[in-house]
N, C-alpha and C positions, 0 to 999 in steps of 0.2 A: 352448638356443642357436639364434639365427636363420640361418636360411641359406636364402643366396640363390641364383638361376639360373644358365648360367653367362653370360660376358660375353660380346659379341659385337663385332666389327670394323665391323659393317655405318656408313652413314654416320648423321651424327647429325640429330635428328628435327627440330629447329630449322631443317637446311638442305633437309629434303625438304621440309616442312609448306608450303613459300610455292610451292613446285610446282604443287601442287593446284587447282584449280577447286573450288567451290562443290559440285557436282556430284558430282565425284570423290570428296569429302572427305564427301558425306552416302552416299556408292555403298558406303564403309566402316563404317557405323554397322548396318548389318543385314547377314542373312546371306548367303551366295552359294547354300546348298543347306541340306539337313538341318543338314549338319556340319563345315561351310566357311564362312571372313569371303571378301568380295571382295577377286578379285588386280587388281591393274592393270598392262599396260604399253603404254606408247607414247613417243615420242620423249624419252628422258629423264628419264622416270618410271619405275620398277618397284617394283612392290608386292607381296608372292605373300600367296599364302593359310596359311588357318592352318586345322588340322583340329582339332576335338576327337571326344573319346569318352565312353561312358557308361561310368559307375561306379555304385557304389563298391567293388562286389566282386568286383573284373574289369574290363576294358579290352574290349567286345564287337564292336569296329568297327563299321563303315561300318552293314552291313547286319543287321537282323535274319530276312533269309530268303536271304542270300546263302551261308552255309554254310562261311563260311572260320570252324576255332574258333578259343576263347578259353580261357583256364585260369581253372576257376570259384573265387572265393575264399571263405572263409567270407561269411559274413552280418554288418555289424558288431554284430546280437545278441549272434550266438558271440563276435567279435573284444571288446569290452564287458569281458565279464565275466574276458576274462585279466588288466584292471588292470595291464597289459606294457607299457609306452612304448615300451620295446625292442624289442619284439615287433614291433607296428603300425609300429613306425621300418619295419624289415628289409621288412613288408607292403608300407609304401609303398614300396617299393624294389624288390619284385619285381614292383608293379603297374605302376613309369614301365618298366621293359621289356617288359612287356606292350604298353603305351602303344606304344611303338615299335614292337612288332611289328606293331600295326595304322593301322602311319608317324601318330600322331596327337600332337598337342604336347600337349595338355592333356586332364586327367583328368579328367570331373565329376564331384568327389569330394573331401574325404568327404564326407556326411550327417551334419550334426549337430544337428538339431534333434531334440525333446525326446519323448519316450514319455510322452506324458500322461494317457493312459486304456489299458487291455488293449484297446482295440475298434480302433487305430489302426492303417489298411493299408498304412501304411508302418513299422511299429512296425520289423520287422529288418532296417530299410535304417541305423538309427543306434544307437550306441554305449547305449542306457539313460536313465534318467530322470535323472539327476542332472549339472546342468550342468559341474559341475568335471571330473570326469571324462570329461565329454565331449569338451572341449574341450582336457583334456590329450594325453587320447590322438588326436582331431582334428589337432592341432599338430604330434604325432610323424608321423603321416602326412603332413601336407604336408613335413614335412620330408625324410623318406624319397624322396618323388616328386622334391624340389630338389635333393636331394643324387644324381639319376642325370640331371638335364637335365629333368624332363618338370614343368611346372607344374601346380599343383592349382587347383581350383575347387569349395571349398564351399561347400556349401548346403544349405538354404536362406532364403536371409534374407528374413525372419524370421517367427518365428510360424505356422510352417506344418506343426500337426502332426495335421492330418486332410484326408480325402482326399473325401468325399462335398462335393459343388456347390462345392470347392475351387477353381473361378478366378472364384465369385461370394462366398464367403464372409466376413464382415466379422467379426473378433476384435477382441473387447470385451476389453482387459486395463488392467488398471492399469499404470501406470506403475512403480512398483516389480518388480511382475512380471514386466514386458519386459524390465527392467536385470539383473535378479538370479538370472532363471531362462532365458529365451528368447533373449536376447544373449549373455548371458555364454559361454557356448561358443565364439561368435564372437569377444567380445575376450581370451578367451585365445590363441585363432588368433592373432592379431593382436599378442598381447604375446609370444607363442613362437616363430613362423614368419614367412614374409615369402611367401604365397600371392599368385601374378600377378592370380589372376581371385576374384571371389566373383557367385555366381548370387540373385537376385528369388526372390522366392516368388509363387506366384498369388495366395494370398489378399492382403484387403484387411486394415489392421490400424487400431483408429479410425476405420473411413470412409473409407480411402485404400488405393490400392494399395501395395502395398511398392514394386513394382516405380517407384513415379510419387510416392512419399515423400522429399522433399527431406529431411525429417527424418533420418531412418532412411538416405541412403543417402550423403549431404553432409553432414549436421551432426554425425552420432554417426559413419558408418564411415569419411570423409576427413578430417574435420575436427578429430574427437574424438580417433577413434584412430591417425589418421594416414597411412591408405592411399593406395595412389599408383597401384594398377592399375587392372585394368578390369573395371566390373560390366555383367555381361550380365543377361538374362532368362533366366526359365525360356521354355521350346519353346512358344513363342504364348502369351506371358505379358507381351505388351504391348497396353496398351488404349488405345492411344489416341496423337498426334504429339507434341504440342510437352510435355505434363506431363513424361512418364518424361524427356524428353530433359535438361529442365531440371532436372530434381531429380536427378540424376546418372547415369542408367542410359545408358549406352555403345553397349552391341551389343543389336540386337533378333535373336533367334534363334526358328528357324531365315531361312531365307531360301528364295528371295525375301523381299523386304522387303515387309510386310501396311501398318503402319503410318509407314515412312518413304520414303524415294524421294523422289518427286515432292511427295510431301504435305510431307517435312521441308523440301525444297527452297523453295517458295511458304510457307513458316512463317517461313523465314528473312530470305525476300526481302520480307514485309511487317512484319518489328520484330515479331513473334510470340517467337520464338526469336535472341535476341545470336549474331551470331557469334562472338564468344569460345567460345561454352559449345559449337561445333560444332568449333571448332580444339581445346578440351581435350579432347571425345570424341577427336578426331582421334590427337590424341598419343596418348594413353593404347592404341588401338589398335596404331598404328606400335614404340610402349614395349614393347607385348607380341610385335610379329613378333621385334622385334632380343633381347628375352630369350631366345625360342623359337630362335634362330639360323638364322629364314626368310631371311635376305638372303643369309646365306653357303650355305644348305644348303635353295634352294626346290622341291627337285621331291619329288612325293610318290611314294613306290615301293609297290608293291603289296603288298596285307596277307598277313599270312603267319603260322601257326600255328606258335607257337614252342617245341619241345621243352626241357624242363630239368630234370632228376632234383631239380635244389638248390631250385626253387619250391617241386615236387612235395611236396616233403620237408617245405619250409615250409608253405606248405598242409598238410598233415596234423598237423603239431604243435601248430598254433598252433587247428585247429579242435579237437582233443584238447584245448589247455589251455583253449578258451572253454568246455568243458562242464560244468555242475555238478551234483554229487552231493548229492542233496536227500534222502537218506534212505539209509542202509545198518545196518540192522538186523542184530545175530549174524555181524556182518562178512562177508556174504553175497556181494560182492564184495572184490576181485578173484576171478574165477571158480578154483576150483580146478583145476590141472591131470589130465585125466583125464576131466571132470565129463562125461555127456553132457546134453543139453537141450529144451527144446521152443524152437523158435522161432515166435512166433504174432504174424501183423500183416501187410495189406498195407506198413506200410511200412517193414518188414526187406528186401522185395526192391524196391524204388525209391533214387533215390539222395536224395531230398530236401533238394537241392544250395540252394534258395535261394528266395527269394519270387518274387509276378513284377512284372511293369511294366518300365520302362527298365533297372531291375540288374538283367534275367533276364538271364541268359547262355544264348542257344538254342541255339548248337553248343558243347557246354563239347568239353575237350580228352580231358577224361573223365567216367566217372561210375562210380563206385564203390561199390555195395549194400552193407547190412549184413550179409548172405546169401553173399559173396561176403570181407569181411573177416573174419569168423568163419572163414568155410571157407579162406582163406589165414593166417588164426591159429590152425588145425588145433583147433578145439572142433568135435568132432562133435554133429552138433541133428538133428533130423528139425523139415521147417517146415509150417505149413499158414499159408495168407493170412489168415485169421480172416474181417470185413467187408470189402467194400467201399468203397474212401474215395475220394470224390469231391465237387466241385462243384458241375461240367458234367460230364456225362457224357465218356471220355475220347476219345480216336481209336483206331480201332481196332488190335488190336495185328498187328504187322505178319504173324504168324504165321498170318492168319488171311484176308489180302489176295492177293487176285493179281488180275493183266492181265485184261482181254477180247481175244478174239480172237486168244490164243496168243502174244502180242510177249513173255513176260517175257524173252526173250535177246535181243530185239532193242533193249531201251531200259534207261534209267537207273531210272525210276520206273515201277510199275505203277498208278497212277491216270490216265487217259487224260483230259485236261481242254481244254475248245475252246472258243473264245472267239469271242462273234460279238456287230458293230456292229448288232445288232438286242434288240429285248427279246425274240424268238421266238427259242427253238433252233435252229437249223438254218439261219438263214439270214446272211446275209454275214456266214461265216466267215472268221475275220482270223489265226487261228494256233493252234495246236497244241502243249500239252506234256504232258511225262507228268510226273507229280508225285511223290514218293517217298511221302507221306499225302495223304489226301484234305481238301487243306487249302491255301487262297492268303490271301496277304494282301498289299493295293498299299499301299505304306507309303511310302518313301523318295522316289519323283516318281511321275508319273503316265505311263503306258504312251503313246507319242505316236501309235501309231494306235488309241487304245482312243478309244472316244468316252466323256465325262466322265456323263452319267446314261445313254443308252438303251443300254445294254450288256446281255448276260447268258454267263453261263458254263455249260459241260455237262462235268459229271465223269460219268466211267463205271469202273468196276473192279466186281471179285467178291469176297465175302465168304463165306467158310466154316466154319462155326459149328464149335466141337467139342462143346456140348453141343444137346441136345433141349429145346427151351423158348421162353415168350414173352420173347422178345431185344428189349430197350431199343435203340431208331433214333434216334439225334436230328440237327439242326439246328443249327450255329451261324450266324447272317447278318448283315450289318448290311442286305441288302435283305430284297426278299422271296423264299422257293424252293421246292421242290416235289423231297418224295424217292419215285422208287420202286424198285420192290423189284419184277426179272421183269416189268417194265413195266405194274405195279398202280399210282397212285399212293396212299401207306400217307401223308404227312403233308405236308401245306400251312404252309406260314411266312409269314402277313401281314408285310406293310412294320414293323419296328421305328418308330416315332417317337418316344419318348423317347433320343435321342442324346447323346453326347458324341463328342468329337472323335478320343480312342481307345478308343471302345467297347467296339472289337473286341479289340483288345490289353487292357485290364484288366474288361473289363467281360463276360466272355462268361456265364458262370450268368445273367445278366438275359438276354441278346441269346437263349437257349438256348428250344428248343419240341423235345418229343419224343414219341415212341408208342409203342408194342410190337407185334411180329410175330411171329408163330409160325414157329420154323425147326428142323429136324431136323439131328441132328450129320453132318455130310463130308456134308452137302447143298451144293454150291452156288449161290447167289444174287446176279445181279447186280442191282449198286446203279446207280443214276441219280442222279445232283444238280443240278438246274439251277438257281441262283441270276439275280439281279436285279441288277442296283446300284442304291444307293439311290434313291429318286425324288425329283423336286425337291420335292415336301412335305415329305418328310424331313427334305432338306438346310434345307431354310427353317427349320427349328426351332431350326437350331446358330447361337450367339449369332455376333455381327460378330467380335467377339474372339476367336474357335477358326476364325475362318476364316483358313489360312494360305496355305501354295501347295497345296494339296490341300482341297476342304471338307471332307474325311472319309476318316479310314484306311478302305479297306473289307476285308471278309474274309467268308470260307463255308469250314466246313469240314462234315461228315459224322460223328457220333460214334455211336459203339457201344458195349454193353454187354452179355455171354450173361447170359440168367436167372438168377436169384439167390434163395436164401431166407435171411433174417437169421436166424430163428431155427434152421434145420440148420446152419447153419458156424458159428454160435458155439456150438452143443451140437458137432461135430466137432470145433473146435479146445479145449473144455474135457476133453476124451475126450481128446484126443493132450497136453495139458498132464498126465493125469493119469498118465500111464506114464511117465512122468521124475520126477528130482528137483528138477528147477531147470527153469521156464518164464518165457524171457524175450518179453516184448511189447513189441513196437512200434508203437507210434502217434503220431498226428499230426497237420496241418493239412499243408497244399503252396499251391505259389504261385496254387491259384484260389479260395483263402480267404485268402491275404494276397497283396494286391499292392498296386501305384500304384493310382488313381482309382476308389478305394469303399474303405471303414470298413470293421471287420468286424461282423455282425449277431453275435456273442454270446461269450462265455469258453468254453463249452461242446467237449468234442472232438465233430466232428461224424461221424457216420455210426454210431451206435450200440457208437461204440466204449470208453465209459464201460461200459455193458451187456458188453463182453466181457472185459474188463479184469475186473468182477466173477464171470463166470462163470470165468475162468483161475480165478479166486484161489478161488473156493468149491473147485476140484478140486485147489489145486496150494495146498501151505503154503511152497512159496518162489519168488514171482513178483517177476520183476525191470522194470519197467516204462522202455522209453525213449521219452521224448518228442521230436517234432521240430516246432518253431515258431518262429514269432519274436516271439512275446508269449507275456504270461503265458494260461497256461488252467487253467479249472478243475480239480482234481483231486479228487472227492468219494471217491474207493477211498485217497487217500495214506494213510489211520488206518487202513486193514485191517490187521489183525494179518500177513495170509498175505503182502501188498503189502512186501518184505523192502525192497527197494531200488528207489529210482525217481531216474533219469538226466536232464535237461534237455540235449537236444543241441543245439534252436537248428535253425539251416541251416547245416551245415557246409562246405558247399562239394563239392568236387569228388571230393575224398578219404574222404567223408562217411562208408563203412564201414570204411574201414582205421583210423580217427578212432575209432569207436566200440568196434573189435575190442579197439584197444590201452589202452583205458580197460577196459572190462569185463575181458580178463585182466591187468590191471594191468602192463603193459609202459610206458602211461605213467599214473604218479598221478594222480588227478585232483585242476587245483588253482583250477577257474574258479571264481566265487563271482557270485551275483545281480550284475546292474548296472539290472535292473526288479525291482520290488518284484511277491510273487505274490499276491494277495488271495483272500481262498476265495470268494469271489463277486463281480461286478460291481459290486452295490450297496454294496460296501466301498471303494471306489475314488472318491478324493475330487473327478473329475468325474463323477460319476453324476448323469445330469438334464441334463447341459451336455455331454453327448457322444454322437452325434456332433450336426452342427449340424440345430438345428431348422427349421421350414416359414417362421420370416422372414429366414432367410438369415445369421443372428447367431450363434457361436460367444463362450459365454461365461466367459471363465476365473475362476470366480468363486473357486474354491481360491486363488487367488491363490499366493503363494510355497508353500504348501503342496501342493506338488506327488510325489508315491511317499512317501518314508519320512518326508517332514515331516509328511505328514498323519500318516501312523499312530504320530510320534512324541507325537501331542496327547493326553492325559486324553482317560477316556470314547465312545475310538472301539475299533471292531472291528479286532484286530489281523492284521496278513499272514500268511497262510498259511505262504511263505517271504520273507523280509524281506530289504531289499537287504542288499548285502555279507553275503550268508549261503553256505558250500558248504563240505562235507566234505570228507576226504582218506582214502586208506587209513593215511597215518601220522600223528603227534600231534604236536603244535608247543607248547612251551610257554616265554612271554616273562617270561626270569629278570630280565630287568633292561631303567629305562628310565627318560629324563631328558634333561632338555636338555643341549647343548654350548655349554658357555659362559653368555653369559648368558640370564634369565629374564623378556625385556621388549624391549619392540616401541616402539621412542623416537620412530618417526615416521616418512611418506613410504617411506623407503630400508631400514627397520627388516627384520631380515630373524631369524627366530628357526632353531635346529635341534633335531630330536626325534633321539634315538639309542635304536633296543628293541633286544635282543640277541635271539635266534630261536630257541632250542636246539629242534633236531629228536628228541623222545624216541623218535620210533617206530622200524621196522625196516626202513622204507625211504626210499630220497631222493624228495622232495617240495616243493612251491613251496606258499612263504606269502603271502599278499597283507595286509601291514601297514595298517592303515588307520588314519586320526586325523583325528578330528571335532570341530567348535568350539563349545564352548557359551560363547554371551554372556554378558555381568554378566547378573543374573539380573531385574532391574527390565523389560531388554529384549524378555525373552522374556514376562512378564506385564503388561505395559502394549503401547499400540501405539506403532510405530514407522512411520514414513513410510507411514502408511495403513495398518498388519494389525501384529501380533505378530508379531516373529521368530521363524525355525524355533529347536526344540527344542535343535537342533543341526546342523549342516553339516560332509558332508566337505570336508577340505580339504587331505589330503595321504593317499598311498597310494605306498607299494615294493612290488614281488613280488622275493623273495628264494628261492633254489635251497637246499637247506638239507639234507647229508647225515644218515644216523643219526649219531644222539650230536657232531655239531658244531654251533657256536654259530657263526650269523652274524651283525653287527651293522649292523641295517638304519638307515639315516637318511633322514630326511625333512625339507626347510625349512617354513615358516611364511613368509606374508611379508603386506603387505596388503592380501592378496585375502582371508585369512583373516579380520580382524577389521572389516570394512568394507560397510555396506549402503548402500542408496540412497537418501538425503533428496530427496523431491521438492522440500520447501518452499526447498532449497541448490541443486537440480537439478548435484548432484555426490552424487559417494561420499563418505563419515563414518566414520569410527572415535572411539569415545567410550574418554575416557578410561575405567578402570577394572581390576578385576580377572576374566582370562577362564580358562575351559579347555582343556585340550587331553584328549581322550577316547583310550587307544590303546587299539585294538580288533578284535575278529575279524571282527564285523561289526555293522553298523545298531542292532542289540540286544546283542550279546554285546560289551560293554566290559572291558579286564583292568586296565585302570587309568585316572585322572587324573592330569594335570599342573596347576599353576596360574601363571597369568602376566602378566605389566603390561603394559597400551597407559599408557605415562605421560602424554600428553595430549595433547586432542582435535586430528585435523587430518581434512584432506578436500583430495579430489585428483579430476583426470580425467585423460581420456587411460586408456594403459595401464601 
């Protein structure tokens, strides 16, 4: 069901639009700041602003170092695999108050582009590889967000599921693989929801930008499927004046305006650019204040952290139910009551809340360890951290910091940090602060008495080691900086010159240079950092297009690390594994292995934590392994005999150990199930070779439609590890009964079929099913080609999650309609449905079928739009 915003009194757009000047009217098409469109007032005119925010997993506000928090939500990894419309409905509904809290009309959010390879660094910002799903539950979020006043904005359109030279990269796909796999998420959005805004993507797609695609952004998303809002850009994802303008893209964001102003102004006033196409940006701008209810309600009140047990709450269930249970061997979970444990993993005591990039959430509201939900779900563990896991080296931990010269009662922060309009230390000093870590970043505008390159910064604090040994120093910069240690200098940091525009923010393991120094424990040592900002060679390297109202976010922070030896702490934590009955692991990846702006370099877990995983298990015959990521990873121990049980948690969010607690002692079932296919190596994964994008700047989808479980549903390939729609439970589901209602055929256009399975719960606890039902075409389709490639094996194409006590029977239903029996004719440049006889698969998952259905498309038709 679609729903819309709500209505508003404000006057209608018709009688303000002829108000306007030229001027005016292009002062609306870019931004006013980061995260602001331009207000107007003057005699008779008033126009206010409109905020948005980032998402999708969380509402972060304004600022990413201004410190007001946010309430972290899962990762749509975790959110994926619950197969919950319901669920993500309620999501979207505790995010638009979020939205509010951080006074913002608009969410940017969801994500719903596609999981194409395990190596993508945006892999757990979106729903899973398979676009029906994506797009289903994409739709229930936007609708969530409408039905509390706060508009959505997903994205990314289109084609944008990698992140390395991402606002140079050109996607090579076919055309049926645009429609069928890379859109289709978006026009289900479209056929479900009625979202105000949808966002560009950077890349290029054919040679073109998305963002400056009249194709892509006028013919198929206005034209075709009928949208009437407003598409913005991504954040300096415009290249260029008069293309994007014309091909439809509205708002250039952020602002100031890089490529409109003046420039769009003289475009229009030499027949470059129609004014018409300047008056429907216009409207569509104006369309979105009067949704947002800017005219009745313009002043923006300040952000504000907003307490809610019923979020909280939601937040933790729903990260609970995205978890999947990929192995429970002798029923080794739910934990016994009583049981004690080994707890082994740096990341049992982290909260490994989410990835990073723009949906980091940096002051969340909380953060919740798993060390912490165990020991509030009363399982007593003794823990030890196992490796080390890390990127970049971390910051140092605060335990371990103090002030120079005695102030820590005097200030807020103990890093003393001074900033002078010279590149020397010391000289025209411009201000003083103390910093809570040793760590800045000019993100949002630029400081107006800083000067824009001859700048440099001097942090100073103390560092006090607690162990004896050679301690890891490093450097994060995007200039150049010089650390010492007791006024030695221990390491130099040349000028970076490979840049990107947020380096700093996704990119720090590249930006990173460090040393080691010998330091004795309760010695302390003060630190020095003087940094640079960048220099104009630098800056000269970042293309015309990343240059926006800032050339470059910059940043410095200081990282540390005490001495470390891999092989004592994993021979120690297999020794404390061995004096228990049950040793649980945790390990993982964190947001400086998956973020925005880079790929990931391998499947692999990193930090030798494969290596300790085996040494638990050679000591301990019942190791319970929890994962935390947002792609699929390797698991070469999942076939150990000792390896009982192994968890996918994903990024859960905020809640992240109360999440895990009540999964492991079964407080709640687990009922998530794959929504990415898990391959036991990279080279099973049907873009290998074509990911991430190569040295000519070409990303090539050469899989075509075969994308996670079509490929591995072909003859003759190497099959998933764990395969989509795959997860255990602690109880047993078994479907007595199942058949269509009514009738057995699909007559056309409007045709609309229903599946009814009955669910009887046999086991001994209550537990959630996720029904799923997959379409196999006539079968000529799948072995001859169609519109360019062979059709998939089979496509989801309907899924319930059903609640399901012992020994009662629910009976779940699901429609069919012509999404399901329809692909993309290029040579009709529409959709197709052929006559004939298809199936309907109902199933546990991707592999595990309990039955077929068979049923008629009586004859051929073909259709657009939604």
């Amino acid at each position: 069901m679609s729903i819309s915003g709500p209505a508003s009194a404000a006057p209608n757009v018709e009688e303000l639009l002829p108000k306007l000047t030229l001027e005016e009217k292009v002062s609306l098409l870019a931004g006013a700041d980061w995260w602001r469109t331009v207000g107007i007032q003057r005699d008779g005119v008033f126009i206010p602003k409109l905020k948005v925010s980032d998402g999708p997993n969380g509402a972060r506000g304004e600022s990413y170092v201004s410190g007001v928090k946010a309430a972290c939500f899962p990762a749509e990894s975790n959110l994926g695999c619950t197969f919950d419309t319901e669920l993500i409905y309620r999501i979207g509904q505790e995010l638009a108050e979020e939205t509010k809290s951080k006074s913002a009309d608009i969410l940017l959010a969801p994500t719903v582009n596609i999981v194409r390879s395990p190596l993508g660094g945006r892999n757990f910002e979106t729903y899973g590889e398979d676009p029906f799903l994506i797009g289903k539950l994409g739709a229930a979020c936007v609708n969530g967000l409408l039905s509390r006043g706060t508009g959505a904005c997903p994205k990314h359109f289109v084609a944008n599921e990698a992140e390395n030279k991402r606002r140079t990269l050109n996607v090579d796909v076919s055309e049926t693989a645009l429609r069928e796999i890379y859109l289709y998420p978006f026009q289900i959005i479209m056929k479900e929801s009625d979202p105000w805004c949808f966002m560009s993507s950077y890349n290029y797609v054919q040679g073109k930008p998305t963002g400056a695609n009249k194709r892509l952004l006028t013919d198929i998303l206005r034209d075709e499927w009928g949208f009437k809002g407003l598409i913005m850009s991504d954040w300096l994802g415009t290249y260029s004046t008069t293309e994007p303008i014309i091909a439809g893209m509205d708002l250039e964001m952020p602002g100031p305006y890089v490529q409109r102003g003046p420039k769009l102004v003289e475009a229009v006033k030499t027949g470059q650019v129609p004014q018409v196409t300047i008056d429907a940006s216009t409207k569509r701008i104006l369309t979105l204040l009067y949704k947002a209810n800017k005219f009745s309600s313009p002043t923006e009140a300040p952000e504000t952290a907003a307490e809610s047990p019923i979020r909280d709450a939601l937040i933790c269930q729903a990260a609970a139910d995205g978890m999947v249970l990929l192995k429970n061997t002798d029923s080794i979970l739910p934990l016994k009551k009583g049981v004690k444990v080994a707890v082994i993993g740096q990341h049992a005591d982290s909260t490994n809340m989410s990835g990073g990039g723009s949906a980091r959430m940096t002051y969340p509201m909380r953060g919740v360890t798993p060390l912490q939900g165990l020991w509030g779900a009363e399982v007593e563990f003794e823990y030890h951290p196992g490796v080390p896991v890390y990127n970049a080296l971390p910051l140092p931990e605060v335990d371990v910091v103090s002030a120079v010269d005695g102030v820590e009662t005097e200030v807020e922060g103990l890093v003393r940090c001074e900033w002078f309009n010279s590149t020397t230390a010391g000289e025209k000093l411009m201000r003083t602060n103390w910093l809570k870590r040793p760590e800045y970043i000019i993100k949002e505008k630029w400081p107006v008495d800083l000067n824009l390159v001859d700048y440099c910064t001097r942090m100073k604090f103390v560092i006090t080691p607690q162990t004896t040994g050679e301690h890891l120093l490093g450097v994060v910069s995007t200039g150049a900086a010089e650390v010492y240690v007791d006024g030695q200098l221990v390491l130099m940091r040349e000028q970076e010159m490979d840049l990107i525009f947020e380096s700093y923010m996704f990119q720090k393991p590249h930006l990173q240079r460090h040393t080691t120094y010998p330091m004795i424990a309760d010695q302390p040592y003060t630190i020095t950092l003087i940094s640079r900002g960048a220099s104009k060679e630098a800056l000269s390297t970042l293309t015309t297009s990343q240059l926006g109202p800032m050339p470059l976010l910059e940043g410095t922070s200081l990282r540390f690390h005490e001495a470390y030896s891999i092989p004592s702490l994993t021979s120690a934590a297999a020794t404390l594994a061995s004096q228990y009955p049950i040793a649980l692991v945790f390990v993982g990846k964190d947001a400086d292995f998956e973020s925005e702006g880079a790929d990931q370099e391998g499947m692999a877990l990193p930090s030798h934590q494969n290596a300790l995983i085996a040494a638990v298990a050679r000591a301990n015959e019942n190791v319970i392994v929890v994962n935390f990521s947002g792609s699929a990873v390797e698991m070469p121990w999942a076939e150990m005999g000792n390896v009982k049980a192994v968890i996918q948690a994903w990024y859960p969010g905020q809640e992240a150990g109360h999440a895990v607690a009540k999964v492991l002692t079964g407080e709640i079932c687990p009922s998530g199930k794959l929504a990415q296919s898990f391959p036991c190596r990279i080279e099973d994964n049907p873009s290998f070779g074509n990911f991430p994008v190569g040295g000519d700047g070409v990303l090539r989808y050469v899989e075509g439609r075969d994308v996670g479980y079509r490929h591995f549903d072909r003859d003759g390939v190497r099959k998933a590890r764990w395969p989509f729609g795959y997860g255990l439970s602690y109880t047993r589901f078994e479907y007595v009964e199942f058949g269509f209602v009514g009738e057995s055929r699909i007559g056309g256009e409007k045709g609309i079929l229903t599946i009814s399975v009955e669910v009887k719960n046999i086991g001994n606890l209550v537990g959630k099913e996720i029904v799923q039902i997959y379409v196999v075409p006539p079968a000529h389709q799948v072995k001859e080609s169609v519109s360019g490639s062979k059709r998939p094996v089979k496509e989801l194409k309907g899924f319930t999650k059903v609640e399901v006590k012992p020994g009662a029977v629910i009976d779940a239903k699901i429609m069919l309609d012509k999404y399901a029996v329809s692909y993309w004719d290029e040579g009709l440049d529409a959709w197709r449905a052929e006559k004939g006889t298809y199936k309907a698969l109902v199933a546990k998952s991707s592999v595990d079928v309990v039955g077929e259905l068979e049923f008629e498309v009586e004859g051929e038709f073909t259709w657009k739009g939604v």
